[in-house]
C-alpha positions as CSV (number, residue, x, y, z in Angstrom):
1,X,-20.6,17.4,16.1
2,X,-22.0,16.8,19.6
3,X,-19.1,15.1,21.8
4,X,-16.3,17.3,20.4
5,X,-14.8,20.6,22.1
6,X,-15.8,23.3,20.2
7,X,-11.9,23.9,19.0
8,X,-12.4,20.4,16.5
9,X,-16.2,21.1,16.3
10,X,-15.3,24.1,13.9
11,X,-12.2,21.9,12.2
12,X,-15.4,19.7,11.1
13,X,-17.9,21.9,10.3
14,X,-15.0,23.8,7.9
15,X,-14.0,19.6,7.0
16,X,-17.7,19.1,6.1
17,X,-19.1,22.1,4.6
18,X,-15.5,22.7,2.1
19,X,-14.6,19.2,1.9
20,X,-11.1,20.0,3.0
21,X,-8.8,17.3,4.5
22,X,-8.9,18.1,8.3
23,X,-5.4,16.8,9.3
24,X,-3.3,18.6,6.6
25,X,-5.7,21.5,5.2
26,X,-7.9,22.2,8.1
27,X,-5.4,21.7,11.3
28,X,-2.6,23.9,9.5
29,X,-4.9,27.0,9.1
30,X,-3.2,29.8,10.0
31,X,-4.6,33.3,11.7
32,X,-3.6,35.1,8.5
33,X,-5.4,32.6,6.3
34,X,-8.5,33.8,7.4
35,X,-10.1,37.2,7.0
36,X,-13.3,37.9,8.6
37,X,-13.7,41.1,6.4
38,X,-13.9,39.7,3.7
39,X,-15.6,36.9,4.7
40,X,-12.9,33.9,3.1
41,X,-10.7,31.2,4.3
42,X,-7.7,30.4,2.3
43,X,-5.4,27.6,1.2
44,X,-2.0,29.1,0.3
45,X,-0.8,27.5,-3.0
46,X,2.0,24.9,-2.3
47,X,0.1,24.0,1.5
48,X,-2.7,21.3,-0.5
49,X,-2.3,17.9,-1.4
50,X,-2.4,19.0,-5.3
51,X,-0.6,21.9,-4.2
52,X,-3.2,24.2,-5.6
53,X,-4.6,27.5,-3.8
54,X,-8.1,28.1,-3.0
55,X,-10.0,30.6,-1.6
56,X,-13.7,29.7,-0.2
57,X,-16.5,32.3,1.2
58,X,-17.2,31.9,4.4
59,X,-20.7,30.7,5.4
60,X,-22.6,32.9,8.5
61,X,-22.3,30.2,10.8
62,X,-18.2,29.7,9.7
63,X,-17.9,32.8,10.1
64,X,-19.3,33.1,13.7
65,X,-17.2,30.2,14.4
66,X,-14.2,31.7,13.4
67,X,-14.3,35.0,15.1
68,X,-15.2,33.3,18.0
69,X,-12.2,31.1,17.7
70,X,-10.4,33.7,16.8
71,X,-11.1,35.6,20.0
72,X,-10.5,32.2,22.2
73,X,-7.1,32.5,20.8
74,X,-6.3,36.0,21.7
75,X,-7.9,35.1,25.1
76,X,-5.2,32.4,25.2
77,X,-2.1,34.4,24.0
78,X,-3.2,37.0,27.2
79,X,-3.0,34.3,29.3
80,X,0.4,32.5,28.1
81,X,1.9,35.8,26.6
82,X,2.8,33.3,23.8
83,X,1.8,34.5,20.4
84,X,0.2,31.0,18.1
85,X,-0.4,31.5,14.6
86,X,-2.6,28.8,14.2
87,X,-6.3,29.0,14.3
88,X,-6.3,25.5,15.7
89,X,-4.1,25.5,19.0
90,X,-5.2,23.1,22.2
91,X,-7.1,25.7,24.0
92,X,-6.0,23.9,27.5
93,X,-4.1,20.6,28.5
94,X,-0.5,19.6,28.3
95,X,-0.5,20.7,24.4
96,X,-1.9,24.2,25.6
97,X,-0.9,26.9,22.9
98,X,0.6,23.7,20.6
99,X,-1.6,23.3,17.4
100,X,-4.0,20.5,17.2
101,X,-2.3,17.4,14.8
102,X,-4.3,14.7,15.2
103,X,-7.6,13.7,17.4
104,X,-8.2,10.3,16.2
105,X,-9.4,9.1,19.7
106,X,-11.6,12.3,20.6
107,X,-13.3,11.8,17.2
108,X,-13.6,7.9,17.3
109,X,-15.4,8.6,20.7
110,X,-17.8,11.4,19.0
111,X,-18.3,9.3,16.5
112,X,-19.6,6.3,18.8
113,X,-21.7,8.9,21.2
114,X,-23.3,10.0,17.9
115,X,-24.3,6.0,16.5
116,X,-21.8,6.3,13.6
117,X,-19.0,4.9,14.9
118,X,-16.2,3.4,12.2
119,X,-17.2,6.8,10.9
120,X,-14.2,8.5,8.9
121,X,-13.0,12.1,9.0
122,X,-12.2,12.0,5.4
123,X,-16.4,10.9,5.2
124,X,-16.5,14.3,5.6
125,X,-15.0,15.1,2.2
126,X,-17.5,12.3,0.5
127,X,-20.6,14.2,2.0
128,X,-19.1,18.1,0.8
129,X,-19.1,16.5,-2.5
130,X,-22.7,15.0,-2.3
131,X,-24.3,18.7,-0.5
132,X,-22.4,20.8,-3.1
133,X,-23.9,18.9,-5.5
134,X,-27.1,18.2,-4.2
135,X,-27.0,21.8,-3.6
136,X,-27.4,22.9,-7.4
137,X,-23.4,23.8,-6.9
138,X,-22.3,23.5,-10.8
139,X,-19.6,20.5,-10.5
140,X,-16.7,22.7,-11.6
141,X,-17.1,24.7,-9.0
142,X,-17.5,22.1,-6.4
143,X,-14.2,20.9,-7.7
144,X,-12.8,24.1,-7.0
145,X,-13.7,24.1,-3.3
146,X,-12.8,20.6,-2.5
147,X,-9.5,20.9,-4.3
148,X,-10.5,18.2,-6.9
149,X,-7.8,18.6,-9.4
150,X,-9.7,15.5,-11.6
151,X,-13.2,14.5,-13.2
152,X,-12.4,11.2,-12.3
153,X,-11.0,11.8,-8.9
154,X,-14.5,13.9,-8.0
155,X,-16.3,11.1,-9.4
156,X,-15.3,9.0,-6.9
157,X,-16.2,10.7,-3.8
158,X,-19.8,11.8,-5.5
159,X,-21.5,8.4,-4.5
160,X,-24.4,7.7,-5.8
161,X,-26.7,6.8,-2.9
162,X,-30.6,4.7,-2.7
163,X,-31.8,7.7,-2.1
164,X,-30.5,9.3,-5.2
165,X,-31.8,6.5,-7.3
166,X,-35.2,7.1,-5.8
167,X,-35.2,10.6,-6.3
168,X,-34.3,9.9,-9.7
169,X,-37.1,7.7,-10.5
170,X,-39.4,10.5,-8.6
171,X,-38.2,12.8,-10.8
172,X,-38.4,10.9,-14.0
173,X,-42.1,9.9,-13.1
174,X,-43.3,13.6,-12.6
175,X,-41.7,14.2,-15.8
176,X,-43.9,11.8,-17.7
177,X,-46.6,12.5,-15.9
């Protein structure tokens, strides 16, 4: 997202693409959660909401993202001689090194720059349900990425949208057709 410094930009795009909950899934990514080689990012069981595990493949551009992260955090260890283990740290500022809790008023003023504002990070968990789906992603496995424990939790965050009723009624009239 346009407006944000490319530390939170990544916590988003991972936020968006895995619908993970930024503040207590995405922020408290660890170095040794990730692994480039293999191409996965990974929730340790006991560190979710429902306190299940998950592992996710990384997409090309996460995974650019991350080993460029990856190396701005090296960059920064060189430069403090302070060892972080987080992948999300405040790469300069007063919180230098410190890993990145909140940024409520950095994303409200994205947000606004971007004409969504009132915009909510955990909208970001809505619309990984809707592309997963939209995606031809089987439901189960949706679940599985987005930590949905529940059918009827899931349920609520896949919203049915105008647009999906007009596709529906495309669909249905190229059917009968």
């Amino acid at each position: 997202m346009r407006g944000l410094p490319s530390v939170l930009a990544l916590a988003v795009q991972i936020a968006y693409t895995y619908g993970w909950r930024v503040k207590s899934e995405v922020l408290t990514l660890t170095k040794g959660q990730v692994d480039l080689d293999a191409g996965t990012l990974r929730l340790e069981p006991g560190s979710s909401k429902n306190r299940d595990g998950r592992l996710v493949y990384l997409t090309p551009e996460l995974r650019d993202g991350l080993k460029a992260q990856l190396a701005r955090i090296e960059a920064l260890q060189r430069t403090t001689g302070k060892t972080t283990p987080y992948v999300f740290p405040w790469l300069s500022g007063v919180y230098r090194g410190r890993r990145v809790k909140n940024f409520l008023y950095t994303w409200r003023k994205a947000c606004a720059q971007a004409g969504c504002p009132g915009m909510l990070r955990h909208d970001l968990r809505r619309t990984a349900v809707r592309n997963l789906i939209h995606a031809g992603v089987p439901e189960r496995v949706a679940m599985k990425i987005t930590g949905h424990r529940t059918r009827a939790v899931f349920d609520r965050y896949h919203i049915v949208s105008p647009d999906d009723l007009r596709a529906a009624v495309d669909k249905l009239r190229r059917h009968s057709a």
